[in-house]
VOPAGU-2260 file (C-alpha; in pm, 1 decimal, decimal comma):
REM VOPAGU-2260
SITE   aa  ch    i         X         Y         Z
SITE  UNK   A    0   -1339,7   -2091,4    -707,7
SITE  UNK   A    1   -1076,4   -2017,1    -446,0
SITE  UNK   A    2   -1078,2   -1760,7    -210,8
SITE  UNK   A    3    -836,5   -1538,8    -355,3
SITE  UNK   A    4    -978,6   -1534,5    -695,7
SITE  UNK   A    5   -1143,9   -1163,9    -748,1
SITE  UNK   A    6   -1514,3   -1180,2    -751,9
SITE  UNK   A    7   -1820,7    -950,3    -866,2
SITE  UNK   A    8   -1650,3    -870,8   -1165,6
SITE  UNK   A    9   -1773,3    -845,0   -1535,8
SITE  UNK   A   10   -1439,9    -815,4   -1663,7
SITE  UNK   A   11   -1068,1    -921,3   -1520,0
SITE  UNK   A   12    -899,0    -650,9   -1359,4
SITE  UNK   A   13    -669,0    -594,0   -1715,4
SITE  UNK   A   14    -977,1    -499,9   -1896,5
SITE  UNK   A   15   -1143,7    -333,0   -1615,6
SITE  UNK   A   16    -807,3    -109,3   -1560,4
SITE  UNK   A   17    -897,5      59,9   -1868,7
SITE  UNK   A   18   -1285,6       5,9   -1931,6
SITE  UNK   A   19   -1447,6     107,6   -1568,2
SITE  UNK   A   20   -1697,2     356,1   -1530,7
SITE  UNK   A   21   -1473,1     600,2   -1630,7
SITE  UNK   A   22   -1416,8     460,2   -1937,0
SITE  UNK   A   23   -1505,6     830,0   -2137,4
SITE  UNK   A   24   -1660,8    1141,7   -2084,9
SITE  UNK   A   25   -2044,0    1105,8   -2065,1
SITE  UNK   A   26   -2051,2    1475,1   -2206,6
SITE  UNK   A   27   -1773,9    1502,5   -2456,9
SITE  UNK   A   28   -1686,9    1115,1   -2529,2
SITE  UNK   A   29   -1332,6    1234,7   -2424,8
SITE  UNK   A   30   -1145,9     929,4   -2363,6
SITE  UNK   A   31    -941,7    1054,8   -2086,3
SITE  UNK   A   32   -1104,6    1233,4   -1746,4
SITE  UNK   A   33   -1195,1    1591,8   -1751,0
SITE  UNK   A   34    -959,9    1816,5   -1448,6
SITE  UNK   A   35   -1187,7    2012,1   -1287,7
SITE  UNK   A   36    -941,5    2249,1   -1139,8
SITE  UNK   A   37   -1256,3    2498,1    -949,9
SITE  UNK   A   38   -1247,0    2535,0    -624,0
SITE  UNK   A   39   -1583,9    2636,5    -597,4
SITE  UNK   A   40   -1883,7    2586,9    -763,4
SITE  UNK   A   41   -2186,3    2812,6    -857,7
SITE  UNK   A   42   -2520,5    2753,6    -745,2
SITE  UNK   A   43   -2849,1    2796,0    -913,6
SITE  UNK   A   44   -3082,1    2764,8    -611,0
SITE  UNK   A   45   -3109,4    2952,9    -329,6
SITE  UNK   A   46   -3243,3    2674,4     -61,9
SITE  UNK   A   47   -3151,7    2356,9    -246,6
SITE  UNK   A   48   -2717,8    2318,8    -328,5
SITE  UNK   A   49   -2592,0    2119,2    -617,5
SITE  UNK   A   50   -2403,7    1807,6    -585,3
SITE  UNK   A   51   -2062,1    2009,7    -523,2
SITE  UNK   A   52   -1989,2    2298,4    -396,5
SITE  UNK   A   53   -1644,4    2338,5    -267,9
SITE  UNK   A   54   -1395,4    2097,0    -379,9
SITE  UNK   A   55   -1255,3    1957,4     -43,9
SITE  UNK   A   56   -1598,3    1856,4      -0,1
SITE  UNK   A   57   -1657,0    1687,2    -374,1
SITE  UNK   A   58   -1446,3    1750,2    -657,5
SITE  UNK   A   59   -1527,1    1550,9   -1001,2
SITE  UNK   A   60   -1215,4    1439,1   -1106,3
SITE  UNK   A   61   -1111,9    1317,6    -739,6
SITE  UNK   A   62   -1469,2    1157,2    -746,8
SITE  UNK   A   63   -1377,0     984,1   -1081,5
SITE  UNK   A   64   -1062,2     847,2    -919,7
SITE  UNK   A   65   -1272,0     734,8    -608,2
SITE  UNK   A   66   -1503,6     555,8    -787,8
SITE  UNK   A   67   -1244,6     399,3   -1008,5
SITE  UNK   A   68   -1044,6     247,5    -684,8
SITE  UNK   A   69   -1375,2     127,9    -507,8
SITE  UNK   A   70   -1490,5     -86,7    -846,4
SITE  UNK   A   71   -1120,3    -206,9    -897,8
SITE  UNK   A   72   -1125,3    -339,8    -471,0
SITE  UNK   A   73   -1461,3    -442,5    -464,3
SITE  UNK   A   74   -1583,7    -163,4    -215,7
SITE  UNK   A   75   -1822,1      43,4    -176,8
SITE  UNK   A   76   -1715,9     385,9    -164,3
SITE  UNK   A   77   -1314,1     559,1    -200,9
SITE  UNK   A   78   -1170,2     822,5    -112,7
SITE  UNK   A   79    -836,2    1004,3    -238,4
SITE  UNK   A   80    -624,9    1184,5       3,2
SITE  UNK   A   81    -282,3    1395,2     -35,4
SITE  UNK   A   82     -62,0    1123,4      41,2
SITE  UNK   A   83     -44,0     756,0     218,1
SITE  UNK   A   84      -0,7     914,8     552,0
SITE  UNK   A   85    -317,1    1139,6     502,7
SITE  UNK   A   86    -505,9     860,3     406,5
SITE  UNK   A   87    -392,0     625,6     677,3
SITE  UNK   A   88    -381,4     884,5     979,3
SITE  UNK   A   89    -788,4    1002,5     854,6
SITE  UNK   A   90    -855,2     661,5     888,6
SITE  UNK   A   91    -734,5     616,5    1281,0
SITE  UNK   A   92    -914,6     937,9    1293,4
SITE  UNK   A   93   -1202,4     670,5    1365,8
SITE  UNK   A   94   -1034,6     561,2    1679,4
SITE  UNK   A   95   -1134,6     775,1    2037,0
SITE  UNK   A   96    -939,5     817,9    2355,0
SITE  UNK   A   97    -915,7     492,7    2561,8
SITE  UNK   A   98    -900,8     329,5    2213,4
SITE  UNK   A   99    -630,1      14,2    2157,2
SITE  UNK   A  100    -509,9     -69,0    1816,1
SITE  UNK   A  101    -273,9    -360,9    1749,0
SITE  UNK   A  102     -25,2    -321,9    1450,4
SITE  UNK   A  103     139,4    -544,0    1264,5
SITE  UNK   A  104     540,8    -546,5    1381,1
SITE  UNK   A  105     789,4    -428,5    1094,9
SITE  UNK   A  106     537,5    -142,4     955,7
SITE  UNK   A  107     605,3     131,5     749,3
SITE  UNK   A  108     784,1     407,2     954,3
SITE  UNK   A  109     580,6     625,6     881,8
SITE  UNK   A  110     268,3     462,1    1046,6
SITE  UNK   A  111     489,6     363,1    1354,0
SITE  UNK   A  112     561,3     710,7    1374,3
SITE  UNK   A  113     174,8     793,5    1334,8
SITE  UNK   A  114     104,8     560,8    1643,4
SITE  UNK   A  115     385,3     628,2    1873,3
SITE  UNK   A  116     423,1     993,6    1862,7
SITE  UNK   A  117     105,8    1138,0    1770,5
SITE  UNK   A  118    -192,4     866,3    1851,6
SITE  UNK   A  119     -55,2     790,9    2202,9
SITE  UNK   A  120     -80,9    1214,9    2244,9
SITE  UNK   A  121    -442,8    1153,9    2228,7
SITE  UNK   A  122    -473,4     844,7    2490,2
SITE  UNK   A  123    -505,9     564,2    2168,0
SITE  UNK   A  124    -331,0     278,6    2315,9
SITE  UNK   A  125    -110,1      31,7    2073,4
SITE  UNK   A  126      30,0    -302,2    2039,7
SITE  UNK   A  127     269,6    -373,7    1816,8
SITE  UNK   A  128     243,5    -761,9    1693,6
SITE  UNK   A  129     405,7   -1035,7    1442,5
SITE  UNK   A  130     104,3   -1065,2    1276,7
SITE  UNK   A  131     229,8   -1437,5    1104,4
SITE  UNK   A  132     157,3   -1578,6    1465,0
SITE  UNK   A  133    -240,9   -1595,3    1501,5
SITE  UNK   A  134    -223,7   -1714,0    1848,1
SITE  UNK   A  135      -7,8   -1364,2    1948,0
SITE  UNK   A  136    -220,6   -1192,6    1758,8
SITE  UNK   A  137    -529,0   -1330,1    1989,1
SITE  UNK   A  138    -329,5   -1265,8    2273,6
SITE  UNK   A  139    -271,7    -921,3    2211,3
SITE  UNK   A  140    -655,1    -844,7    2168,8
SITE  UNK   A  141    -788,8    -630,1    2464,8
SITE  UNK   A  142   -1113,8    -526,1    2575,1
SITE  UNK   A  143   -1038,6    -178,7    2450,3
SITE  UNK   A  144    -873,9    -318,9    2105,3
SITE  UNK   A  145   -1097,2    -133,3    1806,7
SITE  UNK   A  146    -846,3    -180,0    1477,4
SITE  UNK   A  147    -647,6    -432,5    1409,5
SITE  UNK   A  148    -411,7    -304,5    1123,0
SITE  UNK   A  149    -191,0    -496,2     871,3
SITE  UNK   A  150      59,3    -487,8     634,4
SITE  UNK   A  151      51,8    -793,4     416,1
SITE  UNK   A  152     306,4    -870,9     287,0
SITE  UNK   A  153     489,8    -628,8     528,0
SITE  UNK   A  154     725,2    -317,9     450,3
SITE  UNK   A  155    1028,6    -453,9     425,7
SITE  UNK   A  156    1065,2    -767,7     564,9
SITE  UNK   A  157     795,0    -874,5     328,6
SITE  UNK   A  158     620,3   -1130,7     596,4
SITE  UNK   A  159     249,7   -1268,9     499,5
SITE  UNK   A  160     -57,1   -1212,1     738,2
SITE  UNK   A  161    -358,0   -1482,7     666,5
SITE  UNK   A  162    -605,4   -1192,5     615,1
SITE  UNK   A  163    -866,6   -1465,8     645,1
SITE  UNK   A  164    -765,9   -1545,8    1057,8
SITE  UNK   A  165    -722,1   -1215,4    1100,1
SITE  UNK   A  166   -1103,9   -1118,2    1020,2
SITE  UNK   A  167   -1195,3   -1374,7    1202,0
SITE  UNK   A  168   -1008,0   -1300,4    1491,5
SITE  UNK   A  169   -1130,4    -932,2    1447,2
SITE  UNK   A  170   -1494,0    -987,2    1389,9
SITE  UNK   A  171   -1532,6   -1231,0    1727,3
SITE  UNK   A  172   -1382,5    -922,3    1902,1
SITE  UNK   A  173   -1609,5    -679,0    1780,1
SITE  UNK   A  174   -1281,4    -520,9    1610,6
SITE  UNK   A  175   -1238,4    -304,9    1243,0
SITE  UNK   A  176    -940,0    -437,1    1022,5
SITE  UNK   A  177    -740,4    -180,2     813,4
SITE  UNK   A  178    -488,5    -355,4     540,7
SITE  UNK   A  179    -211,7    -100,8     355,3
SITE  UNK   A  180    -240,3    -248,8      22,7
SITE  UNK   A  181      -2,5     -61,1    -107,1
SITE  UNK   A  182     222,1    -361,6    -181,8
SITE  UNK   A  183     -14,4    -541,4    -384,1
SITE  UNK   A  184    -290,5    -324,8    -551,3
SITE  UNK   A  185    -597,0    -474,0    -614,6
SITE  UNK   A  186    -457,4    -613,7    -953,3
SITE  UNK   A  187    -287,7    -885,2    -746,5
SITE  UNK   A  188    -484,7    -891,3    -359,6
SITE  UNK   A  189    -839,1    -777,0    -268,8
SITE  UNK   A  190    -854,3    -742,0      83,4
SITE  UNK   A  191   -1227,7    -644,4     150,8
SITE  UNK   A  192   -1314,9    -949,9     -67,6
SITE  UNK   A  193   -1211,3   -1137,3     316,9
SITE  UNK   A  194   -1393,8    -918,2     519,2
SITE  UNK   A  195   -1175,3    -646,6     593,8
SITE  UNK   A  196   -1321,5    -313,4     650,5
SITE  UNK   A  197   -1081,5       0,4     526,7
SITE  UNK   A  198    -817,2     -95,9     236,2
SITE  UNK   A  199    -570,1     177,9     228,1
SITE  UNK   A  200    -322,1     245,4     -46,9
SITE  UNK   A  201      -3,9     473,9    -119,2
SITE  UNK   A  202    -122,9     530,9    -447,9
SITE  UNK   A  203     259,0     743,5    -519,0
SITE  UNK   A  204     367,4     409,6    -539,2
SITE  UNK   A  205     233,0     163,1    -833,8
SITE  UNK   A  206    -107,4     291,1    -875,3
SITE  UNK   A  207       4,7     584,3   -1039,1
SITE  UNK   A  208     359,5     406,3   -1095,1
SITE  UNK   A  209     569,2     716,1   -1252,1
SITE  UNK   A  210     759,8     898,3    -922,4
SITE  UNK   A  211     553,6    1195,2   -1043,2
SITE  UNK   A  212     252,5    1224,3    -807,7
SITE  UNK   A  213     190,5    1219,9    -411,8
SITE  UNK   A  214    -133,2    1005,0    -334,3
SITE  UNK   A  215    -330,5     784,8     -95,5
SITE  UNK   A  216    -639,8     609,0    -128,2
SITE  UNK   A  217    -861,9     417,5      73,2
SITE  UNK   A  218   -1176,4     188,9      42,6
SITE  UNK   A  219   -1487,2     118,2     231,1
SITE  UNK   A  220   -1713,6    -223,3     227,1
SITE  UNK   A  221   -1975,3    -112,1     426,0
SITE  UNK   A  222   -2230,4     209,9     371,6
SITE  UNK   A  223   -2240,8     339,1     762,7
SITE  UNK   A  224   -1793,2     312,6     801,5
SITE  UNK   A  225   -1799,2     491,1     419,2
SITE  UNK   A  226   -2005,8     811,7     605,3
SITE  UNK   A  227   -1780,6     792,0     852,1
SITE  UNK   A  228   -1500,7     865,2     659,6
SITE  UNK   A  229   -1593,5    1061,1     485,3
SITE  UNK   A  230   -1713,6    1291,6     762,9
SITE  UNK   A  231   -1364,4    1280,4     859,5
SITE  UNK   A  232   -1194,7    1358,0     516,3
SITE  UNK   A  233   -1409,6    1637,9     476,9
SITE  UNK   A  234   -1334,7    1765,6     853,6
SITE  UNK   A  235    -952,2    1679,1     790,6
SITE  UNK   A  236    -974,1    1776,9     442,2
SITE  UNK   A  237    -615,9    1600,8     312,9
SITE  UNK   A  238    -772,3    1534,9      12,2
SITE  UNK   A  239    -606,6    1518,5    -321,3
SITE  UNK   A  240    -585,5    1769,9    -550,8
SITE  UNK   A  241    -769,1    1758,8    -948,0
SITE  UNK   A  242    -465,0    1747,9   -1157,7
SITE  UNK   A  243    -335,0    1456,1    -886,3
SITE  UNK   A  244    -618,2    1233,7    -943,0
SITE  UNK   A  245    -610,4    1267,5   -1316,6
SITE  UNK   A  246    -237,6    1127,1   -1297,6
SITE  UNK   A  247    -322,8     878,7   -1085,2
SITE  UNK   A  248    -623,6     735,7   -1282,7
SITE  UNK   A  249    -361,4     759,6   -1610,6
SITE  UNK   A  250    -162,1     548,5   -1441,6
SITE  UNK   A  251    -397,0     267,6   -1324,7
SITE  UNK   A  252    -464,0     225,7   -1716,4
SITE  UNK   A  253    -100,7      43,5   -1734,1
SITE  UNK   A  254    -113,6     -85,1   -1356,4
SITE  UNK   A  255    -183,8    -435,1   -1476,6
SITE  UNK   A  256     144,1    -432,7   -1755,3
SITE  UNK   A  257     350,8    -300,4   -1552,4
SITE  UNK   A  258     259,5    -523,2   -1209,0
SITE  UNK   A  259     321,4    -857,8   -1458,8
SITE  UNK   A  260     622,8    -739,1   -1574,1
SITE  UNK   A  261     801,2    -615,7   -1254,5
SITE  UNK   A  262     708,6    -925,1   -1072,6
SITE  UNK   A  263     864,9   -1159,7   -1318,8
SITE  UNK   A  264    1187,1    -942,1   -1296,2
SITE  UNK   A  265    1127,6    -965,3    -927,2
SITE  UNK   A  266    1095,4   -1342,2    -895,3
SITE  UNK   A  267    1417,8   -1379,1   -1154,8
SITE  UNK   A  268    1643,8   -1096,2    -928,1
SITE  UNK   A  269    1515,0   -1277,0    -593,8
SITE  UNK   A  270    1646,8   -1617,0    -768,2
SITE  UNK   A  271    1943,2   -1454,8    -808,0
SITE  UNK   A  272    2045,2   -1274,2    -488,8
SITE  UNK   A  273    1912,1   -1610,4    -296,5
SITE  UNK   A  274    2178,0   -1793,7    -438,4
SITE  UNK   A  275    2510,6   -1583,8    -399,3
SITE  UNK   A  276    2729,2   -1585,8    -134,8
SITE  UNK   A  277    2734,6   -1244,1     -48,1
SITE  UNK   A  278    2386,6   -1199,4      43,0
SITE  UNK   A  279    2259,7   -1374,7     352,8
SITE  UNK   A  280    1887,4   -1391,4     309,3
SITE  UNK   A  281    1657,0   -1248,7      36,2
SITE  UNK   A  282    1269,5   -1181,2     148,2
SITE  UNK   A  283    1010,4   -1205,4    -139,7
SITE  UNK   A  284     682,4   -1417,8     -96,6
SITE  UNK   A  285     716,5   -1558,4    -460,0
SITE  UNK   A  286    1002,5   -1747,1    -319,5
SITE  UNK   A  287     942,8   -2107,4    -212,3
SITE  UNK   A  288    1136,3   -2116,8     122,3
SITE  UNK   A  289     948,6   -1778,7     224,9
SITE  UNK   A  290     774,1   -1825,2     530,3
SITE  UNK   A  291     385,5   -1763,3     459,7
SITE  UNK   A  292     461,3   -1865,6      87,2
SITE  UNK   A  293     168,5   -2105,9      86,1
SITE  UNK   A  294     -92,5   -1820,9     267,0
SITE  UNK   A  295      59,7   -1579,4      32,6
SITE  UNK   A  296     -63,5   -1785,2    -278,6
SITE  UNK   A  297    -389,4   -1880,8    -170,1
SITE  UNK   A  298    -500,4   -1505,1     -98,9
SITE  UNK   A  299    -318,9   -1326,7    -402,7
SITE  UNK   A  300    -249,6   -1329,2    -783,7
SITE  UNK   A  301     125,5   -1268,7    -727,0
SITE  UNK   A  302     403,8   -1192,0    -548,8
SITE  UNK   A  303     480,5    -883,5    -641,3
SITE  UNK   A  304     753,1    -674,4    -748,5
SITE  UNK   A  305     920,4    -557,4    -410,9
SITE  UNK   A  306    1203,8    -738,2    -218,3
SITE  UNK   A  307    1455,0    -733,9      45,1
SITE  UNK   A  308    1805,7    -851,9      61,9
SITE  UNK   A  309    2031,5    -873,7     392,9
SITE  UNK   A  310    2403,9    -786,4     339,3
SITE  UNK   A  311    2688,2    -814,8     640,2
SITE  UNK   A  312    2636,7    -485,2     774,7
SITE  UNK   A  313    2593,6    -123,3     681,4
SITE  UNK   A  314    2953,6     -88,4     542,8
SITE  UNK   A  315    2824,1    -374,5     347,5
SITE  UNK   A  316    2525,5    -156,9     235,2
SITE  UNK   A  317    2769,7     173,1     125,2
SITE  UNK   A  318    2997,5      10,1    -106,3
SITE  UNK   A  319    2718,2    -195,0    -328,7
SITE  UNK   A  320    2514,6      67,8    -358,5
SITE  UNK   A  321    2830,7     295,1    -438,2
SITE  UNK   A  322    2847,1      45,1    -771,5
SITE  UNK   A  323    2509,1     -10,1    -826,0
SITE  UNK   A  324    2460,0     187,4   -1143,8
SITE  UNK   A  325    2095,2     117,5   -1291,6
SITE  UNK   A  326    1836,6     130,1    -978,7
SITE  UNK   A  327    1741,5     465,6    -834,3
SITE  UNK   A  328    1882,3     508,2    -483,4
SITE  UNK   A  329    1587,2     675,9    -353,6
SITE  UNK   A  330    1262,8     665,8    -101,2
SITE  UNK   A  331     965,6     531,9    -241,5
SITE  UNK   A  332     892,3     236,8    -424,2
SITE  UNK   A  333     649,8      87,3    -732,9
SITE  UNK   A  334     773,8     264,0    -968,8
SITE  UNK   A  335     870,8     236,9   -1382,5
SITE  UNK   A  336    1251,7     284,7   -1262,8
SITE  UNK   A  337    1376,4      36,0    -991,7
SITE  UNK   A  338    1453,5     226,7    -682,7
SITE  UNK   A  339    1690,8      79,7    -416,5
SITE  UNK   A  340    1627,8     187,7     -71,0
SITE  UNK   A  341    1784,6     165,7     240,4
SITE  UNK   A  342    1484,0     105,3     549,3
SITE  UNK   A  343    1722,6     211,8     817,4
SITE  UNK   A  344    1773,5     547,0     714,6
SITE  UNK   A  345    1470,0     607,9     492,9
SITE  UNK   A  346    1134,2     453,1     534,6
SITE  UNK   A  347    1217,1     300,1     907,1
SITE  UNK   A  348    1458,7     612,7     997,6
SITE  UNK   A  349    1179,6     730,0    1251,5
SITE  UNK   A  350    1165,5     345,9    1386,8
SITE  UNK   A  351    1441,1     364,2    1670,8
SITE  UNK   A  352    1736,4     164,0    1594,4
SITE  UNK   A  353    1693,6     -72,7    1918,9
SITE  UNK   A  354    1287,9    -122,5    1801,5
SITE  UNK   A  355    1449,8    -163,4    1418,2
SITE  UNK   A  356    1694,5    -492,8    1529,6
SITE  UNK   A  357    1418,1    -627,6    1724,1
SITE  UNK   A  358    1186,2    -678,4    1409,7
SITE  UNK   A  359    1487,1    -762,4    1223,7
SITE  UNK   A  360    1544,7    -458,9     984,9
SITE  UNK   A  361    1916,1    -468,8    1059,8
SITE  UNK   A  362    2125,7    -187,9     906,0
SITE  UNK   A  363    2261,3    -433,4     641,0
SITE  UNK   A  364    1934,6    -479,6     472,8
SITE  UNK   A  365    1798,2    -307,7     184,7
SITE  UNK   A  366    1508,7    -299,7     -23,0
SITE  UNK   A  367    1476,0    -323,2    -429,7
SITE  UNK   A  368    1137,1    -198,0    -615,7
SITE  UNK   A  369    1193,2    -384,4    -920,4
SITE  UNK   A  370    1128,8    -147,8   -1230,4
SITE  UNK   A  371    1075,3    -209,2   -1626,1
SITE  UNK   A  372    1410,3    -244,4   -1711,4
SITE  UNK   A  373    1517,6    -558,5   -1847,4
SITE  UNK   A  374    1599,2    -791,1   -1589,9
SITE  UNK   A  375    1966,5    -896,9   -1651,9
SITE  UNK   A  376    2019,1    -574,9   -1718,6
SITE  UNK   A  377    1944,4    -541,5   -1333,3
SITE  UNK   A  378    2075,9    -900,6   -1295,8
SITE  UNK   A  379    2404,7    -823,7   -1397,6
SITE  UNK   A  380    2435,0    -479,1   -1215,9
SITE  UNK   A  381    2363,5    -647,1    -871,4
SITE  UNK   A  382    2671,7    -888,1    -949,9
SITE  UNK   A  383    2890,7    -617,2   -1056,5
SITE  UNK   A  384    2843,6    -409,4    -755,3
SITE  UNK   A  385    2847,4    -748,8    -501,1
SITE  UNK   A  386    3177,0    -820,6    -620,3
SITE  UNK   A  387    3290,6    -516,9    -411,9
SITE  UNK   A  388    3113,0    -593,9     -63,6
């Protein structure tokens, strides 16, 4: 078996998706999760409380969820926050002054922003690194260095970490690894099945998969780091609300369908774009000539339904997306819709322009989420709307 294939599983991840632990309602044999919308809960004894007893703390349905995430990653414990960024910035939380973290290079904005303006406030050091090259990764390491966190593949330029080096690297420096998942889902990478430590998620993005809910998730391997973030969610208490975990769970039922279908309409539209003239380079690990193709393969199940696309410039950028009639021009991503953003003025628009260029997220490149629709559909609506750039 190779090292990517998902292990300690009764069922694959298309029948687990659906029958988990979670399956029905132990009380009612409701096939769907009860919302427990209290925010507090009665209790019988004077000197010994029940299991819950205020909802940030514990919450059923939000435990449901949890428990749901951690079988589906092969972790021990998860936890549901209010968003991506709650769930992320709880889990630097387990960082302390002096602290160093390295970073992988073209992250999400919003993490940049996380570590530049608000951990470096409280004396956590950073590095920011192109996590493809193991030896600058090594070089990077300091004394000091506690997390190394990574995007794989990376948000937008799509690049492909070896998660296996990477805990290597990590665990002969004494150092926790964090991986945003978001990209993947455990449906097509497992992270903490290589020894990472924390898995995080946006789960607004294809874990719940409709543009209807605002989520994050993470999960924990080992007992003692669970406790400890949990002590922190609690303490922070960004945690996600009952009616938000219920439409999250709903939509994990059709994570797998959706995930296969996207990604071949992501692999066909790549083909595409990588072979017309007005686009000068298309990112998208499923693609052959993508650099970290190979490490891509060995460590997932796909590649995904995301992809970039460089055009001339940003005047480039304004009149296809002025004739671009089918994908939602929009933040966000992993959706049943394709959404079409624009990194330099929406996820990377807190990455300065000068710190943008460097990693190469140029202000003629844009990113697709490739949707359900059909994909010439899509196909032919890129062509119509190159034909004016």
């Amino acid at each position: 078996m190779s090292n990517k294939k998902l292990i300690d599983r009764k069922f694959s991840i298309q029948t687990e998706l659906l029958h988990n632990s979670h399956k029905f309602d132990p009380v009612t044999g409701a096939v769907s999760v009860p919302i427990q919308l209290a925010s507090t809960f009665h209790q019988t004894s004077f000197d010994e409380f029940g299991k819950y007893d205020y909802s940030r703390s514990g919450n059923p349905t939000r435990e449901a969820l949890e428990s749901v995430i951690a079988q589906l990653e092969g972790g021990s414990r998860g936890f549901a926050f209010s968003s991506g960024m709650a769930a992320i910035s709880t889990a630097f939380l387990l960082l302390s002054q002096g602290d160093h973290v390295l970073v992988t290079e073209d992250v999400y904005g919003g993490t940049y922003r996380m570590v530049t303006t608000v951990l470096n406030r409280f004396g956590i050091e950073h590095t920011f690194v192109d996590m493809t090259d193991l030896d600058a990764v090594a070089r990077n390491i300091k004394e000091n260095t506690k997390v190394i966190y990574v995007e794989t593949p990376s948000n937008p330029l799509l690049k492909i970490t070896d998660l296996k080096e990477i805990v290597k690297l990590a665990k002969a420096n004494r150092c926790l690894t964090f991986v945003d998942n978001t990209f993947m889902t455990p449906a097509l990478q497992r992270p903490l099945d290589f020894g990472v430590d924390i898995v995080l998620h946006s789960a607004t993005k294809f874990l719940a998969g409709h543009s209807d809910v605002l989520a994050g998730l993470a999960v924990v391997k080992k007992k003692e780091l669970a406790d400890r973030l949990y002590a922190l969610q609690n303490a922070f208490g960004a945690v996600l609300g009952a009616h938000d975990s219920w439409l999250v769970m709903r939509g994990l039922k059709t994570l797998h369908v959706r995930l296969t279908q996207s990604s071949h309409s992501a692999l066909k539209i790549a083909e595409f774009l990588a072979q017309h003239s007005k686009v000068e380079h298309v990112y998208y690990p499923g693609l052959k000539f993508h650099e970290g193709h190979l490490i891509h393969e060995s460590q997932s199940e796909g590649a995904g339904a995301v992809l970039s696309f460089a055009l001339k410039d940003e005047e480039a950028v304004r009149t296809f997306v002025q004739h671009a009639e089918i994908p939602v021009f929009a933040v966000s991503l992993g959706a049943v819709e394709s959404i079409l953003s624009y990194p330099a003025k929406m996820s990377h628009a807190a990455m300065p322009k000068e710190e943008r260029e460097k990693r190469g997220i140029t202000d003629g490149l844009l990113r697709l989420s490739v949707g359900l629709e059909n994909p010439d559909d899509l196909i032919r609506d890129l062509d119509h709307a190159l034909k004016y750039v």
